[in-house]
C-alpha positions in Angstrom: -25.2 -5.4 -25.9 -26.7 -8.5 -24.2 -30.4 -9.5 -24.3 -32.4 -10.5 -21.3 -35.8 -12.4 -21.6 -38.3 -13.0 -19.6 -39.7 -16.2 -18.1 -42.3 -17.4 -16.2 -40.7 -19.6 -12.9 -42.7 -22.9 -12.9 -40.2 -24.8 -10.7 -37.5 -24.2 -7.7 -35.2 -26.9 -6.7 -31.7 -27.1 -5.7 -28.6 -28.8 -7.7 -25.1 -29.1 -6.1 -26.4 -26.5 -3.8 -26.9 -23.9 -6.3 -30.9 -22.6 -6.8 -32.0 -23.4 -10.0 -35.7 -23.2 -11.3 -37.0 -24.4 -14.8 -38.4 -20.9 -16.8 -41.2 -20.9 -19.1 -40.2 -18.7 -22.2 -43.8 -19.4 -24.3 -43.6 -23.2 -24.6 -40.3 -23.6 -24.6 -38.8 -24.5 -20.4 -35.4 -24.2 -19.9 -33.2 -24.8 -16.9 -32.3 -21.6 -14.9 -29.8 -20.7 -12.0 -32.0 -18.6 -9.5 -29.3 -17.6 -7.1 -29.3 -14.1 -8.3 -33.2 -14.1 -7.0 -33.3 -16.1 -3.9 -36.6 -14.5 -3.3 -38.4 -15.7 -6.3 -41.4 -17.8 -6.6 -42.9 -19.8 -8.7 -45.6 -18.3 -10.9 -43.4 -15.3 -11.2 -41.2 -13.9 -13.9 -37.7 -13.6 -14.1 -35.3 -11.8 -16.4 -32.9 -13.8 -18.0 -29.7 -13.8 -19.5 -27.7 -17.2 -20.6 -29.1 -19.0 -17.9 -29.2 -17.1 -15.0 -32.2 -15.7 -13.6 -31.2 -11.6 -13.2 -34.3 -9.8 -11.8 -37.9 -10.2 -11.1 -40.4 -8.2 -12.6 -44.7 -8.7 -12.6 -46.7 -9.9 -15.3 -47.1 -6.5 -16.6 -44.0 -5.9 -17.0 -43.3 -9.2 -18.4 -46.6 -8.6 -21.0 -44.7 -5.5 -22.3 -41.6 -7.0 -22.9 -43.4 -10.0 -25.0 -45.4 -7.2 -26.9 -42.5 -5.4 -28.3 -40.3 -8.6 -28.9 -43.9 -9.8 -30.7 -44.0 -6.8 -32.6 -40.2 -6.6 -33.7 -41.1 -10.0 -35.2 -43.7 -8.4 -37.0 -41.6 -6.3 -38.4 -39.2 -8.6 -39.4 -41.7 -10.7 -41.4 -41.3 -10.9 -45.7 -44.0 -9.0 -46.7 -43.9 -6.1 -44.0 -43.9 -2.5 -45.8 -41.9 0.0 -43.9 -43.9 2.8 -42.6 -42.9 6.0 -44.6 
C-alpha cells in the first residue's frame, strides 16, 4: 500500500530539465518533481508520493484529505477511548 499526500504548489522551476516545484505539506515545503503534472500551477494542490507530484486535485478535495488524516491523528492520541 503506498500513501500519497497532498500539497499545496508554491513554486515551479526547472532542474537538469526535469519540472520540479517546492510543495507546502502544512509548514513543512519539500522539493517535488512535477513532470507527472506539467499543467500544474502554483497555488494548486498536488498529490504526492516520495517526491513526485502524481495528480492534481482542488482545495476541496485537498481539505478532505487533511480532515481525515487530522482525525486519524485524533484517534491515535493516548487518552482517546474507542467508540463502543
Amino acid at each position: 500500500m503506498c500513501l500519497g499526500v497532498p500539497g499545496k504548489v508554491t513554486q515551479i522551476y526547472r532542474e537538469h530539465d526535469v519540472l520540479m516545484g517546492e510543495v507546502d505539506f502544512g509548514g513543512v515545503t519539500k522539493n517535488v518533481c512535477l513532470e507527472h503534472v506539467p499543467q500544474v500551477r502554483i497555488g494548486q494542490y498536488v498529490i504526492v508520493h516520495v517526491g513526485f507530484g502524481l495528480s492534481i486535485l482542488d482545495e476541496a478535495e485537498a481539505n478532505q484529505v487533511f480532515a481525515f488524516l487530522e482525525g486519524m491523528r485524533q484517534a491515535q492520541e493516548p487518552g482517546v477511548q474507542e467508540a463502543v
